[in-house]
C-alpha positions in Angstrom: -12.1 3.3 20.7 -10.2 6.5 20.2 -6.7 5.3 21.4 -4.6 2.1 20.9 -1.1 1.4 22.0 1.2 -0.5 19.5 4.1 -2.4 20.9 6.9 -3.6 19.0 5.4 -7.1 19.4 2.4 -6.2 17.3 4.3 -5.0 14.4 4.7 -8.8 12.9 0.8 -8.8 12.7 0.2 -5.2 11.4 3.6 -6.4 8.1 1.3 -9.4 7.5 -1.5 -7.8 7.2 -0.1 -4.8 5.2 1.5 -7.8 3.0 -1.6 -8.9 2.2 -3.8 -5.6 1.4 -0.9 -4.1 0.0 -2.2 -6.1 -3.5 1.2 -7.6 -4.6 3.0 -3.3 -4.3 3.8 -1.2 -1.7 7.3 -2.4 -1.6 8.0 -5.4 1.6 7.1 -4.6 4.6 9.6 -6.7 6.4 11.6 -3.8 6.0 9.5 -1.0 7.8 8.5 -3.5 10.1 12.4 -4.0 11.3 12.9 -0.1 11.2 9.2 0.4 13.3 10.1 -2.3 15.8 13.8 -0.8 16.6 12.1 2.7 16.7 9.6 1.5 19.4 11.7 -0.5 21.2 14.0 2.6 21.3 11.7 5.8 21.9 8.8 3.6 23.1 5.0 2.2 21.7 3.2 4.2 19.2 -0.2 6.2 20.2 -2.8 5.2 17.2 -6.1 7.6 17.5 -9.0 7.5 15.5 -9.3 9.9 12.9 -12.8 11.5 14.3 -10.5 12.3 17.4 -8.2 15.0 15.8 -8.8 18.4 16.0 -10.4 20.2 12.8 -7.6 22.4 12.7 -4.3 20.2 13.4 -2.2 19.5 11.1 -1.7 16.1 9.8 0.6 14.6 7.4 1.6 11.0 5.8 5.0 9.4 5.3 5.8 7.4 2.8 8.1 6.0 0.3 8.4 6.3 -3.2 9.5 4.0 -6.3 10.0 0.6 -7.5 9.5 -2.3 -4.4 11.8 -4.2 -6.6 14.6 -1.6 -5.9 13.9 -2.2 -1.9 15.4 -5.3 -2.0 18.8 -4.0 -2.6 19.0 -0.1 -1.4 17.6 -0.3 2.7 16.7 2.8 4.1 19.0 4.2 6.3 16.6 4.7 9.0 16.3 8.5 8.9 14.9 9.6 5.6 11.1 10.0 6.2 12.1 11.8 9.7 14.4 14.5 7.8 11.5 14.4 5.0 8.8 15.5 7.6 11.4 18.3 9.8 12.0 19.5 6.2 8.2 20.0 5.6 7.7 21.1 9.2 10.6 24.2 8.6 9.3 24.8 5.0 5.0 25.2 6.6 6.7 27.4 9.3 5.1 24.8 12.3 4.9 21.5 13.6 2.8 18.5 12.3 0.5 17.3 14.8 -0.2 13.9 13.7 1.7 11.2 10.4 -0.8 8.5 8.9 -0.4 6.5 6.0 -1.1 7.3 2.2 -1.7 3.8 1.6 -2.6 0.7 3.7 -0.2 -2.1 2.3 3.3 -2.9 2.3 6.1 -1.2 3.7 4.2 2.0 3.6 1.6 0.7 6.2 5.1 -0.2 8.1 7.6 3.1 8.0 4.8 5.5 9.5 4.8 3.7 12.7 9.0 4.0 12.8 8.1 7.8 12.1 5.7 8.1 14.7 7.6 6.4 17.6 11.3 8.3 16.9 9.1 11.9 16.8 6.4 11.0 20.1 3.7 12.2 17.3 0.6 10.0 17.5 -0.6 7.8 14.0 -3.7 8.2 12.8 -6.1 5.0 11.9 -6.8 5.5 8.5 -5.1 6.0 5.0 -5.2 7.2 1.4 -6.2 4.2 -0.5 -7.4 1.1 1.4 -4.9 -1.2 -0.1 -2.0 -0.1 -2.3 -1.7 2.2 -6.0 1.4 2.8 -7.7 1.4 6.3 -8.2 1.0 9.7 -5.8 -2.0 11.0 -7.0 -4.1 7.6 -6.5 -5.7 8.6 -3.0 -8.8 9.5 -2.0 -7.2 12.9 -0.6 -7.1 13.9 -4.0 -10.8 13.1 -4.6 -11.6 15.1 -1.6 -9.6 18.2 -3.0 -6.4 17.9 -0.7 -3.2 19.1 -2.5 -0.2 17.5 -2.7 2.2 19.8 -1.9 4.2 20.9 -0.7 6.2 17.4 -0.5 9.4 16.8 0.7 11.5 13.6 -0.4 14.8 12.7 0.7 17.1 10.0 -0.1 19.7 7.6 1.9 22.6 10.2 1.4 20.9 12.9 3.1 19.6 14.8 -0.3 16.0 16.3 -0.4 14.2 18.7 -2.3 11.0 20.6 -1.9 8.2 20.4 -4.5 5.3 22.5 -5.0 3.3 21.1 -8.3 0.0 22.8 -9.7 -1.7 19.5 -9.4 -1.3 16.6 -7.6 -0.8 14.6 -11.1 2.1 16.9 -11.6 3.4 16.2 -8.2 3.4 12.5 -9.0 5.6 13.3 -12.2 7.9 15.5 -10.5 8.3 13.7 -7.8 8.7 10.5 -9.7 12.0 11.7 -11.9 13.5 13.1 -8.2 13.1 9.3 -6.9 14.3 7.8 -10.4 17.3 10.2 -9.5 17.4 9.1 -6.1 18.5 5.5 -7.1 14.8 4.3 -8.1 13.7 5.3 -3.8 12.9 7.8 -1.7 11.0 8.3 1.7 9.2 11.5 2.2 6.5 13.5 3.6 3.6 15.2 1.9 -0.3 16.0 1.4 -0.1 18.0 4.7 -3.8 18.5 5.8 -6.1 20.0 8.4 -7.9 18.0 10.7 -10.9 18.9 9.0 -9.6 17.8 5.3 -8.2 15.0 6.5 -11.6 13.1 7.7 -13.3 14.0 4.8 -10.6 12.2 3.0 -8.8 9.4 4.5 -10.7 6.2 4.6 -11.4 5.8 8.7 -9.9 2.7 10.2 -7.7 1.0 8.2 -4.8 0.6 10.3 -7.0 -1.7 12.6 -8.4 -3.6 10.0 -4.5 -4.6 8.7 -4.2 -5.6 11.9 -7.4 -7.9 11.9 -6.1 -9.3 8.7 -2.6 -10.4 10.3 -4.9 -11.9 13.2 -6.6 -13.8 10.5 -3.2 -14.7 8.3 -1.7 -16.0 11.8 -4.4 -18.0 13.7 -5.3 -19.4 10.4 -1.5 -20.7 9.8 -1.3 -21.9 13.4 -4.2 -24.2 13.0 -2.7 -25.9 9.8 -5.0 -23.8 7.5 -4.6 -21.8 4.1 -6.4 -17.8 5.2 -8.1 -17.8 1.6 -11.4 -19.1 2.7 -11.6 -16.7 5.3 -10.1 -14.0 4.5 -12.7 -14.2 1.4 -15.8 -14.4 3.6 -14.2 -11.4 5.5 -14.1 -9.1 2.6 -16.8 -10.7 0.2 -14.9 -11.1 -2.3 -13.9 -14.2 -4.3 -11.6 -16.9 -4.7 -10.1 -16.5 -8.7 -7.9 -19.4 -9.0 -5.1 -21.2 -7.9 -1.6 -22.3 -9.7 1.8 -22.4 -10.5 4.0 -19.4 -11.6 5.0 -21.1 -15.0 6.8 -17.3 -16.7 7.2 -14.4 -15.2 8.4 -11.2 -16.6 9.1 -8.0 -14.5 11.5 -5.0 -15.4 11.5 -1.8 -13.4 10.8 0.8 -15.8 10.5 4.6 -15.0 10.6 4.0 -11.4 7.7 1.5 -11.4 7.8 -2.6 -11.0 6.2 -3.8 -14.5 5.5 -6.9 -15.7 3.3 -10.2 -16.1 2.9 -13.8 -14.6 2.0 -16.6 -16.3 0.1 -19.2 -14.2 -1.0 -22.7 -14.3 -4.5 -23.9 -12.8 -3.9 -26.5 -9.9 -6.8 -28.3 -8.2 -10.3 -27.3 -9.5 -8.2 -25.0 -11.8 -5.9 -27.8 -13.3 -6.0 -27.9 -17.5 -6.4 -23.8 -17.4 -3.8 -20.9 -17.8 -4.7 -17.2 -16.4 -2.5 -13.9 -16.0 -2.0 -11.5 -13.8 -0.5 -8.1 -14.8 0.9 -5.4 -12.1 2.9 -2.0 -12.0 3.6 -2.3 -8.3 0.3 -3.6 -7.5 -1.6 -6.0 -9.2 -4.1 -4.6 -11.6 -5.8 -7.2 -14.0 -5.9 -10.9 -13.8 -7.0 -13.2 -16.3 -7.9 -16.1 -17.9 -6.0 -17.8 -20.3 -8.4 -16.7 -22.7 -8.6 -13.4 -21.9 -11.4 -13.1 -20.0 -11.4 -10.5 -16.8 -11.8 -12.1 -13.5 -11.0 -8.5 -11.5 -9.6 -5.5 -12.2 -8.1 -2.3 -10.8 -9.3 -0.5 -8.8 -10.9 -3.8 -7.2 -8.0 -5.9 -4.7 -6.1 -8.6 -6.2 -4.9 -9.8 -3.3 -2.2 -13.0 -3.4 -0.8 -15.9 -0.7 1.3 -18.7 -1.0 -0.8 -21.3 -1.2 1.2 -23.7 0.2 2.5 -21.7 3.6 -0.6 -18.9 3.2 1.9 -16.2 3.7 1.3 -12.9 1.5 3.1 -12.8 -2.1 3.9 -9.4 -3.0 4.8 -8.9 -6.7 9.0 -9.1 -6.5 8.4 -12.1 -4.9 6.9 -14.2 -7.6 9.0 -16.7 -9.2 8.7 -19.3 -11.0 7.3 -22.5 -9.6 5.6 -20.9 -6.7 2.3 -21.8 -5.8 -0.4 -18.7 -5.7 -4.2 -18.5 -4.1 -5.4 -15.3 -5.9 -8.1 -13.5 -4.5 -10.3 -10.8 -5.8 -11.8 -8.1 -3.4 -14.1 -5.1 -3.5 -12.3 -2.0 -3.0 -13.7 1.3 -1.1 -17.0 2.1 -2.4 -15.0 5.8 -2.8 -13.0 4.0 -5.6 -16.1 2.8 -7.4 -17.7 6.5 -7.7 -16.6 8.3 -11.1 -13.9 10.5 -9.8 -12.3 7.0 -8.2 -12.6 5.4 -11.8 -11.1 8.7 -13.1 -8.3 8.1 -11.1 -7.4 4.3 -10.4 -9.8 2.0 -13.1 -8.7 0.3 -15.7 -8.8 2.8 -18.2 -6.1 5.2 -16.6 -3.8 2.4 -16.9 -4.4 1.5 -20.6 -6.9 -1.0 -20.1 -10.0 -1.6 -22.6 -12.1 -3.0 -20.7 -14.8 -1.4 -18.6 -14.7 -1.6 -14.7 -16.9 -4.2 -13.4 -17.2 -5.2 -9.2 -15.6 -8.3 -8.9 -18.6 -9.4 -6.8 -20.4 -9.2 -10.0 -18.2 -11.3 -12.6 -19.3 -15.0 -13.2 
């Protein structure tokens, strides 16, 4: 299929989905999912096309929005951001963008694009940067597939912005990163613009009906008086890593990123152990009390309440709650040595070597 129509109804399933693959980051997507559902119901359903439909030479661009989910909670969008962000981009590239996707396919920033794309009649493409969610700008297979950047527009809730042009898209992430710190810790914006023919070869092809899929899942699952894990594991083939009680938790937003750890104690088969799970945004590593990995970056640790099976994104955890943790392959793209370059352990600070969490015992 080529062409979908999204209705303001379907929006609670594409936010619980998002929720979920967002792995813990990509800020709530309650949020975008208010924002998209007053946009459609406003300027009317959103036109999702396949990304083998778009022209070679249109030009294509995501939205998004930068900085700490933590910081979400408190400063809301004012509605208008990413839309000035992508005119800005569109007067600044001297013509109009064709099509908006998604850099990433969790969270609120698998939620704000479709606000985008019903306020400006522009069409969404089915498909993202990431297949889940990654804390930083340069963490996209666009990048692998030798898209730039910039130029990137970002623009705040008191209708600042500024233009950047960066000599690599690493840079870009830096630069853009103190703008948002400036910003209040949030921005929305509009970058990596890309032709047709760039963007195929680097967006991962369907991932805006497979969130939906997943919110399918999450809801007929919860309906019938049943926690998703189980199948939502046999869906991915991936793995169930434990589940327990949020006993600590520490999180601090530091330079414009949600950091910290959770401390967690074994319930059920996992009752009498203690594991960890450590994020910046997303989760990245969890494990066992000991020490030992049970998945890693750039591999989906994916959590749900796991008494109400609802998604648990990282400024949610507190203590006391009750977590399923799940570990999922990523992209095969991710598991090539440019991905591992880019989103493995080892960019992050970790020691430990990168091993498929289909593989761990």
């Amino acid at each position: 299929m080529t062409e979908r129509i999204i209705t303001a109804q379907d929006m609670d399933t594409i936010a619980l989905g998002g929720a979920f693959l967002g792995t813990g980051g990509g800020g709530d997507p309650y949020i975008g999912k208010l924002m998209a559902k007053a946009a459609i119901e406003k300027y009317g359903p959103v036109k999702v096309i396949s990304a083998d439909s778009v022209a070679d030479d249109a030009l294509c661009t995501p939205v998004f929005m930068m900085g700490a989910p933590t910081v979400m909670l408190e400063k809301l969008p004012q509605g208008e951001e990413a839309i000035a962000a992508l005119r800005s981009l569109e007067a600044y590239m001297g013509r109009s963008v064709d099509a908006v996707m998604c850099v990433e396919a969790g969270g609120l920033n698998s939620t704000i694009p479709f606000a985008v794309a019903a306020a400006t009649g522009l069409p969404l493409i089915d498909g993202d940067g990431m297949g889940r969610a990654f804390p930083e700008l340069q963490m996209v297979c666009f990048t692998i597939a030798g898209v730039q950047a910039t130029p990137m527009v970002l623009a705040d809730d008191k209708a600042n912005s500024v233009v950047l042009n960066a000599i690599s898209n690493r840079w870009t992430e830096r630069l853009a990163r103190a703008s948002t710190i400036e910003m209040g810790g949030a921005a929305l914006g509009a970058g990596y613009p890309m032709t047709g023919e760039q963007m195929k070869r680097g967006t991962l092809h369907d991932t805006l009906g497979l969130i939906q899929q997943i919110g399918r899942t999450i809801e007929s699952e919860r309906v019938a008086n049943r926690n998703p894990s189980p199948v939502l594991v046999e869906q991915f083939g991936g793995r169930k890593l434990f589940t327990g009680r949020v006993m600590d938790i520490e999180r601090a937003t530091v330079g414009g990123f949600a950091r910290g750890k959770a401390v967690i104690k074994g319930l059920d088969k996992d009752a009498g152990s203690s594991f960890t799970v450590e994020f910046q945004n997303e989760f990245l590593v969890a494990k066992t009390g000991e020490g030992k990995v049970l998945a890693t970056t750039p591999d989906l640790i994916c959590a749900l309440d796991a008494d109400g099976g609802l998604p648990v994104t990282t400024e949610q955890i507190r203590y006391g709650l009750a977590i399923d943790f799940l570990g999922l392959p990523c992209n095969p793209k991710w598991r090539t040595p440019a991905g591992l370059e880019l989103v493995g352990p080892g960019y992050f600070g970790y020691d430990h070597d990168y091993v498929p969490v289909e593989a761990i015992s």
